[in-house]
LUMKE-267813 format. One record per residue (C-alpha): residue number from 1; x, y, z. Coordinates in steps of 0.001 Angstrom, whole numbers, plus 500000, padded with zeros to 6 digits. Last residue first. Layout:
REM residues N
k, c1, c2, c3
NUM, X, Y, Z
...
//
This chain:
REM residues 341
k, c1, c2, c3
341, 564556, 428585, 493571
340, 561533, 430257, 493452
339, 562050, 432506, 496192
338, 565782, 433047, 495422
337, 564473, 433846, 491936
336, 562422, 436908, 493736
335, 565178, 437959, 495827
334, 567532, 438281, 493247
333, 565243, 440312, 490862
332, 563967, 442861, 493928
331, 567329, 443585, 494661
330, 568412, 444053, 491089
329, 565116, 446112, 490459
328, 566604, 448435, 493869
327, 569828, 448748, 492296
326, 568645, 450045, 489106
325, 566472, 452443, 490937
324, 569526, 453696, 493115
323, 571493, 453729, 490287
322, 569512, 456046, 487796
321, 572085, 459021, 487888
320, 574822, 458692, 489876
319, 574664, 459634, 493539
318, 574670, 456340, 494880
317, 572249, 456490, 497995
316, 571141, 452727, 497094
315, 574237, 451621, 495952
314, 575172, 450425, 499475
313, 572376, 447788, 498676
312, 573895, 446218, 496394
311, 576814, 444746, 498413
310, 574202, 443997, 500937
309, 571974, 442119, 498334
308, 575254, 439837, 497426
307, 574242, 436470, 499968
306, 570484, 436359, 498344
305, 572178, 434280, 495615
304, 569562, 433942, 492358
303, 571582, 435912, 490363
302, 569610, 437258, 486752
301, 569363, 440254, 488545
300, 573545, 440606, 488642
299, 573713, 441524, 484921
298, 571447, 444861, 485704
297, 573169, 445634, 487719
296, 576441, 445077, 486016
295, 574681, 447268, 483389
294, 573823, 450048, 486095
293, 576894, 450671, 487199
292, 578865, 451063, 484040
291, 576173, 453672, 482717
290, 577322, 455379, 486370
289, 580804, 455543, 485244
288, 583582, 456398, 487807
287, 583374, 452883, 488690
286, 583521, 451400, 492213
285, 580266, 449485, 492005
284, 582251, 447625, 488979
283, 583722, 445076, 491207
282, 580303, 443380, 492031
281, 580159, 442880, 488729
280, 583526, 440742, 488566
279, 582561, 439114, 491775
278, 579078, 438020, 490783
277, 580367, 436679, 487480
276, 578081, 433396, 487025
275, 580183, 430088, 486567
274, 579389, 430299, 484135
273, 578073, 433272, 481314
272, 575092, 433508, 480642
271, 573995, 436783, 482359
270, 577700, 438389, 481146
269, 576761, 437069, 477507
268, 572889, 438982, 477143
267, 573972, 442060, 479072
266, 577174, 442647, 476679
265, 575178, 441874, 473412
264, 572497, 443963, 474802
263, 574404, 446590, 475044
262, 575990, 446793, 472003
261, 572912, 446029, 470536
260, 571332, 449235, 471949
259, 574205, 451276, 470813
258, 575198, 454593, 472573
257, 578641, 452757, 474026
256, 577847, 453116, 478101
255, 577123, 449569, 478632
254, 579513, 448391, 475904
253, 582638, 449884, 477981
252, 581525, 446527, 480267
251, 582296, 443860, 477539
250, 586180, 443913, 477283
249, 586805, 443677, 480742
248, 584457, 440269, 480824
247, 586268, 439124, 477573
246, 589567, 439595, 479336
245, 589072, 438256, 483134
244, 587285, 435455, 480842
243, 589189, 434267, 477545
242, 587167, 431717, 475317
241, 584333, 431857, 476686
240, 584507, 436169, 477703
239, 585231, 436611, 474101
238, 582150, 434478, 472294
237, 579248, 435950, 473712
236, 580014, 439399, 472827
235, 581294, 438211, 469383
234, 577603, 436575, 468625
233, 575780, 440186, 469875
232, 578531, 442095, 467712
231, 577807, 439602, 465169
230, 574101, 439737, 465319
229, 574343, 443348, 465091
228, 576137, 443858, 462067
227, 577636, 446785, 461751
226, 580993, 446318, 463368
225, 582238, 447533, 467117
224, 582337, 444293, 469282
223, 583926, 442962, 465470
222, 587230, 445048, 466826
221, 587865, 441936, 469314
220, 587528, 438714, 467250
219, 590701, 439430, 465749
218, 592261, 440100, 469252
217, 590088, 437047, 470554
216, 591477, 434361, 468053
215, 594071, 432454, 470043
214, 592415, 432234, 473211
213, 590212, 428998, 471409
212, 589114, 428035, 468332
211, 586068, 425901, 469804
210, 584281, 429116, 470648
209, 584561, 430174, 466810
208, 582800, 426509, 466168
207, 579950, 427711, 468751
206, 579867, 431084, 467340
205, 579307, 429489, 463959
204, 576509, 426949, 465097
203, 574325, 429767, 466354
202, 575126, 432100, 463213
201, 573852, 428602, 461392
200, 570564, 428429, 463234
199, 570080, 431931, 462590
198, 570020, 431467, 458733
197, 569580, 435106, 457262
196, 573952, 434684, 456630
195, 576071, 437915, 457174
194, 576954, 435683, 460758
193, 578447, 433598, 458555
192, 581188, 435546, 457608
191, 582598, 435631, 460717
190, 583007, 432007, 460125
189, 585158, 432176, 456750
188, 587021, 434904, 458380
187, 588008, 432346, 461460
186, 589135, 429538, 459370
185, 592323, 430033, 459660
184, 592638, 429495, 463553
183, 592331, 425729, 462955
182, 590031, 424279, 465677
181, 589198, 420849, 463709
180, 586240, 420444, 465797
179, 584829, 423812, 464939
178, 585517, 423075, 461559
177, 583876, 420318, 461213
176, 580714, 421723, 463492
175, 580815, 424359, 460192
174, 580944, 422487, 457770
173, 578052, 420720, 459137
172, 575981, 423751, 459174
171, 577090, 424288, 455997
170, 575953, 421379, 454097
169, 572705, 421699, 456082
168, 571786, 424999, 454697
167, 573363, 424450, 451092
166, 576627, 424306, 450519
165, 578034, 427165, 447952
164, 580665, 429194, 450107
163, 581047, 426571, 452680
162, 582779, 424088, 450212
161, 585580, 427063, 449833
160, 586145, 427092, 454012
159, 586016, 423079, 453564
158, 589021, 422619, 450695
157, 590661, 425826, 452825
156, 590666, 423980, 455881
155, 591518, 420022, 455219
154, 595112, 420656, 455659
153, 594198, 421458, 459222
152, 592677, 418463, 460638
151, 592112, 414967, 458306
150, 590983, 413250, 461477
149, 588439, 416036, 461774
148, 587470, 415297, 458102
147, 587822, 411415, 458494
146, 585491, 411594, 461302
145, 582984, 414119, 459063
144, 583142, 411516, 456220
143, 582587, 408929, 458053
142, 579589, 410477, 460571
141, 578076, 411663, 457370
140, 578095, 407967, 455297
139, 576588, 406684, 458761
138, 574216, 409696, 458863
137, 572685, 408631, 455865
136, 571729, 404845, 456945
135, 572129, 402542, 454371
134, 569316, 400174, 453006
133, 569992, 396652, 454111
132, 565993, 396552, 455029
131, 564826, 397860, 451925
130, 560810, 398593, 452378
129, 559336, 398769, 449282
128, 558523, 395370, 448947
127, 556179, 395763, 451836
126, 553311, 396443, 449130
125, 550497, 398483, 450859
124, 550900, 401865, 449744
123, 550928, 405481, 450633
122, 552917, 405633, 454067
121, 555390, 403477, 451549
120, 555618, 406712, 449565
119, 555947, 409110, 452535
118, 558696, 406821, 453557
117, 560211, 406595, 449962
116, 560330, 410360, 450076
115, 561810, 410924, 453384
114, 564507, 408260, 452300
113, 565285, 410214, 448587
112, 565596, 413346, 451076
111, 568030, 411380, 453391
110, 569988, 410171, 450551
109, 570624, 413545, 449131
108, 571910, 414566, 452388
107, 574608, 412258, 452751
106, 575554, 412410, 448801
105, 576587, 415876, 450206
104, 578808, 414556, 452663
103, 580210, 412294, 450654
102, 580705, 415168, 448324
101, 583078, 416629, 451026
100, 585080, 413499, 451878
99, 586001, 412730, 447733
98, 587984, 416142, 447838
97, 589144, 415399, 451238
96, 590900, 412213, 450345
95, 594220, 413575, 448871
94, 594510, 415366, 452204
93, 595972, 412140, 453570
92, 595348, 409087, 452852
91, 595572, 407665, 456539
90, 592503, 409776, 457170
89, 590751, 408273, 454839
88, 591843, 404799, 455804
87, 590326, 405575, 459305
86, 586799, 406939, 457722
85, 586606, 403800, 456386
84, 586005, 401658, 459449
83, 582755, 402554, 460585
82, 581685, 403363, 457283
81, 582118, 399630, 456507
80, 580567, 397923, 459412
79, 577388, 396724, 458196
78, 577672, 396995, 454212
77, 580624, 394628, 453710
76, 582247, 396115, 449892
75, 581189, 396693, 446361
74, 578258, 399255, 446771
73, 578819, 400792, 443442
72, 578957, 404271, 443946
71, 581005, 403555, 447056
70, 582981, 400715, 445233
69, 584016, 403417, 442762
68, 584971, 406127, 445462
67, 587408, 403461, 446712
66, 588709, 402690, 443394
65, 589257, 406023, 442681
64, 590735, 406900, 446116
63, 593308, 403644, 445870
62, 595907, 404777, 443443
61, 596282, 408775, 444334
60, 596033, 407858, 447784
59, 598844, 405717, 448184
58, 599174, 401896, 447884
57, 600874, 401465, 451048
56, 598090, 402741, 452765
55, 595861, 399970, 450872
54, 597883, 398087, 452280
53, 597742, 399080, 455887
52, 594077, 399280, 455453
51, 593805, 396148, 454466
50, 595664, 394677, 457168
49, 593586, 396560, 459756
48, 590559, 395522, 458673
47, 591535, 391705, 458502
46, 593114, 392135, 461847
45, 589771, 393203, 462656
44, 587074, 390626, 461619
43, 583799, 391135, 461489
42, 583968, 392984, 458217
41, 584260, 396492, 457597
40, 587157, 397087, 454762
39, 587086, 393612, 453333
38, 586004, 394363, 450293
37, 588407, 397649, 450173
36, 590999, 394936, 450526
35, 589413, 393029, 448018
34, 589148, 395892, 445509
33, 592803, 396647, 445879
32, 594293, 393288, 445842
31, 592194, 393200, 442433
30, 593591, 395854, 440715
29, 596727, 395120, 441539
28, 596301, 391738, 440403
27, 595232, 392922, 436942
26, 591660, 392517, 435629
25, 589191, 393267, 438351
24, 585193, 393088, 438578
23, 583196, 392645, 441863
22, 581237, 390063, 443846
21, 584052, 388341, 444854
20, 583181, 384998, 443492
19, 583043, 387732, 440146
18, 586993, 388261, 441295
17, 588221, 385328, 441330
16, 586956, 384373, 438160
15, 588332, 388020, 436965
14, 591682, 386794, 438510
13, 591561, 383408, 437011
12, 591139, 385094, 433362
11, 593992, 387246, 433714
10, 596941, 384696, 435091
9, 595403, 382455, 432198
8, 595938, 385046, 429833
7, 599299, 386310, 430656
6, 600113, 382474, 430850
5, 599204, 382042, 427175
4, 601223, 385097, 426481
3, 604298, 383474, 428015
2, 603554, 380348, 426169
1, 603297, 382255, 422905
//
């Protein structure tokens, strides 16, 4: 009996404890955990970074549930907490990345409930509805995309499935994730994209493909010869950014490959591209193939540097067909840039 009676007592002045707290616990696990969480975010940070460490020690499996709880529930310092939290995710592990992705989502929501309330309070005089602790959505997305990044390449697959079914913004965040994660794997799920009617996401995709790095171009390469034009157009961009002498090598066949998109793919990157590839067109006066010519041309008009005209203007007698005038609009397009420049 006495041992029960201290059972009790140990029980009731934890829940005491724990209503001064401002949340509910029964056990003293249960508590440590909800008051470290509590204290995730306050102005003090070896306070942060004790409770982290213990909640660490914890393990995922124990402390995600609670930590998703308090979420729902608001049970921990509003100011700082997302600024913080997104470190304990990551010290979770993988574990965390199925509660990461719905915080995301959750994200979203909460900026469409916000736009509503605005155009509410647009529509009436009582100030009440104004919440001035209200959180700020792209606090809970900055978190959860931190944590994400933080999170790296076991966090691939859980995202490249989430980007089946997100909606537009889900997956154009998805994306920038895992552009910044740079994990090779994820390159099918981004081709894929470009299959998408949102041009804003094949934008963001060949951006996050960029981000990959030298290490994708050979199964980049073959999509220079797919269906899909704004692929071939996105791939043309991508190969000379992430590997130049190669990319740029890779691009010129396209002048002379029947296909308008081809083309333009090839025109539109090598006229982007920095620092500008004077040299590399320049180079390609010494082809066999005039439709060769005539696309690093037509790349070089988009030069402002008066300093290449003579090189151009050997081509001027160039037997092939359609040179000479090509050369001449080059001429004419560098010189008239110079002028404004």
């Amino acid at each position: 009996m006495v041992r029960q009676r201290r059972t009790r007592s140990k029980v009731k002045r934890n829940e005491i404890l724990s209503v001064i707290e401002g949340f509910s616990a029964v056990t003293r696990e249960e508590y440590i955990i909800k008051k470290c969480i509590y204290n995730i975010g306050c102005i003090f940070p070896d306070i942060v970074e004790q409770s982290k460490e213990i909640l660490a020690i914890y393990g995922a499996d124990t402390v995600l549930p609670y930590l998703q709880a308090a979420i729902e529930k608001k049970e921990y310092e509003t100011e700082n907490f997302w600024n913080d939290v997104a470190d304990l995710y990551v010290m979770l592990g993988v574990q965390s990345v199925p509660y990461l992705i719905p915080l995301i989502e959750m994200s979203f929501r909460r900026d469409q409930e916000i736009a509503e309330e605005t155009d509410e309070m647009e529509d009436s005089e009582d100030l009440d509805l104004y919440d001035p602790d209200a959180e700020n959505p792209y606090d809970i997305r900055y978190a959860a995309t931190e944590a994400l990044v933080g999170i790296g390449s076991p966090a691939v697959p859980f995202l490249c499935r989430a980007l089946q079914s997100g909606n537009d913004k889900m997956k154009g965040t998805i994306i920038d994730i895992l552009g910044d994660i740079r994990d090779a794997s994820a390159l099918p799920d981004l081709i894929a994209i470009f299959d998408d009617p949102n041009k804003d996401l094949h934008w963001r995709a060949r951006e996050a493909i960029i981000n990959l790095g030298p290490s994708v171009y050979d199964a980049l390469l073959p999509n220079l010869y797919a269906d899909n034009p704004y692929l071939i157009c996105a791939v043309a961009y991508i190969l000379p950014r992430i590997e130049r002498e190669r990319g740029i090598a890779d691009l010129i066949p396209l002048f002379d490959s029947g296909s308008d998109y081809r083309w333009e793919g090839a025109y539109q990157s090598l006229s982007y591209l920095e620092p500008f590839p004077e040299n590399e067109m320049i180079q390609q006066f010494s082809a066999d193939n005039s439709e060769h010519i005539v696309g690093a041309l037509c790349v070089l008009g988009s030069s402002s540097n008066e300093a290449i005209i003579p090189d151009i203007q050997k081509l001027l007698t160039h037997p092939g067909e359609d040179v000479p005038y090509f050369a001449q609009r080059a001429i004419d397009a560098i010189r008239s840039r110079a002028g404004r420049s």
